[in-house]
C-alpha positions, 0 to 999 in steps of 0.5 A: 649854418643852413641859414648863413649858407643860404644867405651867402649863396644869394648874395653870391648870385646877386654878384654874378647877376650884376657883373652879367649886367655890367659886361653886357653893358660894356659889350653894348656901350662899344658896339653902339654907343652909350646913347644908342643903347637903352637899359632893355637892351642890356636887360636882354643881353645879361638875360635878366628882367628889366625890373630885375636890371633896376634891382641893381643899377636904378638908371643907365647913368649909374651903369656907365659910371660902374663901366668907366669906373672898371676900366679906369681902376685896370689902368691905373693898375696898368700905370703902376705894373709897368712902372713897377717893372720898368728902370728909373728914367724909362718911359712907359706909354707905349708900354701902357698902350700895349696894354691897353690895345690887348684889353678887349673894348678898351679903346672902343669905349674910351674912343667914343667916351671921350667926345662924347662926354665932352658935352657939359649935360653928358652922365660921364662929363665930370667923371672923364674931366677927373680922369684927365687931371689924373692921368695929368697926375700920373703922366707927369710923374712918369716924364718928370722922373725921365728928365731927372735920369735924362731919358728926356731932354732937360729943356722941355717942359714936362708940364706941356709936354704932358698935356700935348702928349696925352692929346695926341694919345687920345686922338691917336686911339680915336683914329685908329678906330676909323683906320686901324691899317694906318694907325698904331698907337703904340708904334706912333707912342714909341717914336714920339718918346724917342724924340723927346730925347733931342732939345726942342727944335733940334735938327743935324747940323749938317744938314743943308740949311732950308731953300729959299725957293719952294719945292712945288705947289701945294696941296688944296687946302679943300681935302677935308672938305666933301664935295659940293660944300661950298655950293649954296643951296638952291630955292627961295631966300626964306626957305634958304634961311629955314634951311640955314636955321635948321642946321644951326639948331641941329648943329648944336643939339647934335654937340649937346645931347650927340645925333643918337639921342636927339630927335627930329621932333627935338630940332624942330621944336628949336627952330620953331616949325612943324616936323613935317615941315622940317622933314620938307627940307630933311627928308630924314636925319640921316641927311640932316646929319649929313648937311650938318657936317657939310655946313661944318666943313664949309664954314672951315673952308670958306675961313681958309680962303684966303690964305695962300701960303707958298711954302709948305712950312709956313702952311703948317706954321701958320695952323694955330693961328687958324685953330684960335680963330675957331676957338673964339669965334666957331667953339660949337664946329669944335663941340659938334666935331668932338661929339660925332667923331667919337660918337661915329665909331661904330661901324653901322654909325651913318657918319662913320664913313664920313669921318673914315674918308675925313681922317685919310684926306686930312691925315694924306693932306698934311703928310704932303705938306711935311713931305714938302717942307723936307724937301724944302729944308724946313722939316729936318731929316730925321722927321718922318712926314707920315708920322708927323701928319698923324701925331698932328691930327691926333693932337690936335683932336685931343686938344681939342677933347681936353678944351672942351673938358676945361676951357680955361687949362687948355690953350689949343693955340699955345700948345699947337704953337709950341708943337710945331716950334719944335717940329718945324723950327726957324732959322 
């Protein structure tokens, strides 16, 4: 009896120690990143020894994956409460996200995961590729029973519907980390399953049909873009081209491995040069990071030249045309984008100011363009253009997330396309 008492009492110990290990993981992974953080770290926040952390998880890896893990099993459970306790027909997205928002570090880690995952080398990449499919899974149960009760309208498609609508959920969780007095995702979640009962492209019949002149100028199409990006560096052709070298390579390290846990030694080595000579051009990789998301920004703004749309409707209309183009031709301004973003979330980040100033410009560049194309006549009356300037960046972004996880499933064009016919509907 002494001896089964002993043993249970161990064992019993030995789950607490890992479940201290496994909460102070959690609190690390949300506050600096899983990159930033190393198995010491979380060693010393669970009060054990690092030995004794490799007792019970052999690699950070298989600490992430027991994390991931946790949350993703509370929300499935979360799926099947609410819709256990909802009506046939009802829909429970913003419901879930409620959910969500009141469990601590949810959305802080799923933010910065879903980014930064998307690189293939990533521990958690196929771990967030199987959380998509079944979010997919559990997602289209929940609109293909709504259209069954007409809680949607039947002409939507239920499969497409579910890819935009999870997207725009993950962008919407992403940017409310960066502006959490601008965003509410459940209040953004609750009017977009209000539109889902209209047909697709549906505005008031009484309302007066779209003018055939434009309300006014539009907005400069440079309000993502920091300041100065454009301008060429100065100094001689070769070291323009070294310097030119450097971001390119550090762009696609940064995509691949995140800015945490890429080094200076690493970039330099993949360009070719001495670190000091790297350092020559960058004195630190705080500016290096900042040059890069400048090249970003720049090669965006130099593609959209040319384009002067003069109605604010076909600024917007003409968006995936622009989106295709990066897909095919600039895929790695795509992964770098979807890697810093996330991995930017916390607050002492050197990007997170970026991408905060970033998302407000953005976000207040395209609520002009909707609010624009209302007075126009071409966004119908009911459409709010704050709203449909976040839900289109928000989307967006997750398409952009979703892509990056299966290139062959996710047409961004498509999908943005298809958003913007119902939103903006010709006539």
């Amino acid at each position: 009896m002494t001896t089964a008492t002993t043993t249970g009492s161990r064992q019993a110990r030995a789950a607490a120690t890992r479940q201290r290990i496994v909460d102070a993981a959690r609190e690390l992974f949300i506050s600096n990143g899983y990159r930033s953080t190393s198995l010491r770290d979380i060693a010393a926040a669970a009060s054990v020894s690092h030995p004794g952390l490799l007792g019970h998880f052999a690699s950070k890896d298989d600490l992430l994956a027991e994390v991931v893990a946790g949350f993703e099993e509370e929300n499935e459970r979360a799926f099947d409460l609410v819709g256990a306790a909802s009506d046939s027909g009802e829909l429970i997205f913003a419901d879930v996200a409620r959910r969500n928002a009141r469990t601590p570090g949810y959305l802080e880690l799923f933010a910065a995961l879903t980014g930064e995952a998307s690189a293939p080398e990533h521990p958690a990449h196929e771990r967030m590729r199987q959380r998509y499919a079944r979010l997919r899974e559990l997602s289209s149960e929940v609109l293909e029973d709504a259209a069954l009760h007409g809680t949607i309208d039947a002409g939507r498609d239920v499969s497409d519907e579910t890819t935009r609508h999870m997207a725009g959920w993950d962008g919407l969780q992403l940017i409310s980390q960066y502006l959490p007095d601008r965003v509410d995702v459940v209040q953004m979640l609750e009017e977009r399953e209000s539109l889902w009962a209209l047909p697709v492209g549906w505005r008031d019949p009484a309302q007066p049909a779209p003018a055939d002149v434009a309300a006014g100028p539009l907005p400069a199409t440079s309000a993502a873009v920091v300041e100065g990006a454009g301008d060429l560096e100065p100094g001689y052709a070769v070291g323009r081209r070294r310097r030119a070298q450097i971001l390119a390579d550090a762009m696609h390290l940064f995509s691949r491995g995140g800015y945490g846990d890429t080094s200076l030694s690493d970039i330099a080595k993949a360009v070719g040069v001495s670190k000091s000579t790297l350092l020559h051009h960058y004195p630190s990789k705080e500016l290096l990071l900042s040059a890069v998301l400048t090249e970003r920004d720049r090669a965006i703004q130099e593609r959209s030249e040319d384009e002067h749309p003069e109605r604010a409707g076909t600024a917007l209309r003409d968006l995936p045309t622009g989106a295709r183009v990066s897909a095919l031709d600039e895929p790695g301004l795509i992964e770098v984008y979807a890697v810093l973003s996330c991995e930017a979330v916390p607050a002492t980040h050197p990007a997170h100011d970026y991408f905060t100033e970033r998302f407000e410009e953005v976000i207040g560049y395209f609520a002009e363009l909707f609010r624009l194309a209302q007075v126009d006549g071409d966004l119908s009356e009911h459409r709010d253009p704050e709203h449909e300037a976040v839900w289109l960046v928000a989307m967006w972004d997750g398409l952009q997330y979703q892509w990056l996880y299966d290139r062959d499933a996710v047409d961004i064009t498509a999908h943005l396309r298809a958003h913007l016919d119902d939103v903006l509907p010709l006539r």
